[in-house]
C-alpha distance (Angstrom), angle and dihedral (degrees) to the residues before:
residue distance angle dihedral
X1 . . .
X2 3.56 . .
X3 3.83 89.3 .
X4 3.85 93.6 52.5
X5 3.87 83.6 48.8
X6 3.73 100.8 54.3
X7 3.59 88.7 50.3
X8 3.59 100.9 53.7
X9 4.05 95.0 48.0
X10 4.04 86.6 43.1
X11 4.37 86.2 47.0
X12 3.55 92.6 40.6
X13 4.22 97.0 43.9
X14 4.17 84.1 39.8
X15 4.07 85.8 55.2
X16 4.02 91.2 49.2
X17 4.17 93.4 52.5
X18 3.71 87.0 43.0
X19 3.80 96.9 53.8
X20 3.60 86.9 50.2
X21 3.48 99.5 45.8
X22 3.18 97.4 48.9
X23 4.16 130.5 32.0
X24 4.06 116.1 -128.9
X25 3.91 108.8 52.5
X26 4.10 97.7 103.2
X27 3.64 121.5 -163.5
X28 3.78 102.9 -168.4
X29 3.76 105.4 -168.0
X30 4.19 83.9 39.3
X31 3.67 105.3 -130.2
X32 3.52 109.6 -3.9
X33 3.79 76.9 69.2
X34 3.09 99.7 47.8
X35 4.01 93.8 46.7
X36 3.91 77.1 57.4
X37 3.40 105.0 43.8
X38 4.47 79.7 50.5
X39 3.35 86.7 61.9
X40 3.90 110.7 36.8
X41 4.40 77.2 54.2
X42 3.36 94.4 50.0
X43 4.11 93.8 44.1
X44 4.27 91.1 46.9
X45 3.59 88.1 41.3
X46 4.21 89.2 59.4
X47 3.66 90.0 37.0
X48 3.84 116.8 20.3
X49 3.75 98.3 27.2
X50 3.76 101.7 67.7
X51 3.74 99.7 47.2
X52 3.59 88.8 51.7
X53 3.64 94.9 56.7
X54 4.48 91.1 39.1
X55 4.66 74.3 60.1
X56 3.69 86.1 42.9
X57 3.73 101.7 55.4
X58 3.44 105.8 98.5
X59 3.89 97.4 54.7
X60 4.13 87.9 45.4
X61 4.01 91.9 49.4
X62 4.09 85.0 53.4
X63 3.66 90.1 43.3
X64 3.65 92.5 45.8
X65 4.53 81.0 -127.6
X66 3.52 99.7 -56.7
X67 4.19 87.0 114.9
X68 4.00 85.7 57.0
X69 3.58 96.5 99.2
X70 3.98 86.9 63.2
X71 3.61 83.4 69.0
X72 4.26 85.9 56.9
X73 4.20 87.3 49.1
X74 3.81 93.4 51.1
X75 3.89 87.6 51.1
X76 3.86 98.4 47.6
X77 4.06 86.3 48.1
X78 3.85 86.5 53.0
X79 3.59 90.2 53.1
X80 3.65 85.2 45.6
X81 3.42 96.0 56.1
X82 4.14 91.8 45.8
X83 3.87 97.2 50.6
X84 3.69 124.6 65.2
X85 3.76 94.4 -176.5
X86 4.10 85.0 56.5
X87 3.77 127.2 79.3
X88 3.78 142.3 175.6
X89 4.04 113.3 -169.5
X90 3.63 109.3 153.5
X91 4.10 138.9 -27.2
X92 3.70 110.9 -109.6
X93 3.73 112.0 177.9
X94 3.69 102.0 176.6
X95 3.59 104.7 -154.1
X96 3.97 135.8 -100.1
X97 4.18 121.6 -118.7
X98 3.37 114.2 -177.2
X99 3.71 137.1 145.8
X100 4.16 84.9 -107.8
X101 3.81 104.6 35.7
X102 3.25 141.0 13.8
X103 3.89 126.4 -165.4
X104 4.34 121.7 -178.5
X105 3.42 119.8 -120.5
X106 4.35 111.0 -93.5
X107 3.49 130.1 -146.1
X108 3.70 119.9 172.9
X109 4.36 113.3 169.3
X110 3.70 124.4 -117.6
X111 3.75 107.3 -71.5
X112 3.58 102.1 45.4
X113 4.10 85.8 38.3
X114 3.97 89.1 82.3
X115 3.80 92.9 59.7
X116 4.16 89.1 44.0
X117 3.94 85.3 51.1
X118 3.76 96.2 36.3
X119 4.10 93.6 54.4
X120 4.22 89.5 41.8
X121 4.01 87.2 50.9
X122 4.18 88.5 46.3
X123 3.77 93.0 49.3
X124 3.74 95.5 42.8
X125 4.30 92.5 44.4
X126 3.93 89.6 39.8
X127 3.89 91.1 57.3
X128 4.25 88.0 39.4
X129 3.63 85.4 52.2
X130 3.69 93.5 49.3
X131 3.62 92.2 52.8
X132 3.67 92.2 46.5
X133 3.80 92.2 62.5
């Protein structure tokens, strides 16, 4: 129990930073949605998640698991599919200028958008996770 709970707050806090990282995740009811969209995540990723990647080892054993986060975008586009109230369009990363860094503006259309968002929410949970421990 505590398990499923540390994933949902790290899935749901991981799907705040994305959406404001990056433009085209909407949460229409604002965060009662994305308190659900938390836990419909956290409920494929227990369920849905690890028979997708048991289909998906082949292609991750020749890609020595650098195709894993595929898995992660054909999760979020299940949850996608399940909630109304959630909604992928496009990823819009509008760029960073500083004095340090600088990072161009990306926008990558609707299909390939679930793999952009699925790798940002991976990174993001992955260092959450880290922390956690």
């Amino acid at each position: 129990m505590k398990r499923v709970l540390r994933t949902f707050i790290i899935q749901s806090i991981s799907l705040y930073i994305v959406s404001q990282i990056a433009q085209g995740m909407e949460f229409e009811k604002g965060f009662q949605s994305l308190v659900f969209t938390g836990l419909a995540l956290t409920v494929a990723s227990f369920l849905v998640k690890p028979i997708v990647n048991l289909l998906l080892i082949p292609i991750n054993l020749l890609t020595f698991n650098l195709f894993r986060f595929v898995g992660n975008a054909i999760t979020l586009y299940l949850v996608d599919l399940i909630l109304p109230e959630f909604r992928i369009t496009v990823f819009h990363f509008t760029g960073l200028n500083s004095s340090l860094i600088f990072l161009p503006e990306i926008v990558i259309i609707f299909p390939i958008s679930y793999l952009a968002f699925s790798l940002l929410i991976s990174i993001i949970s992955g260092v959450l996770h880290w922390l956690v421990r």
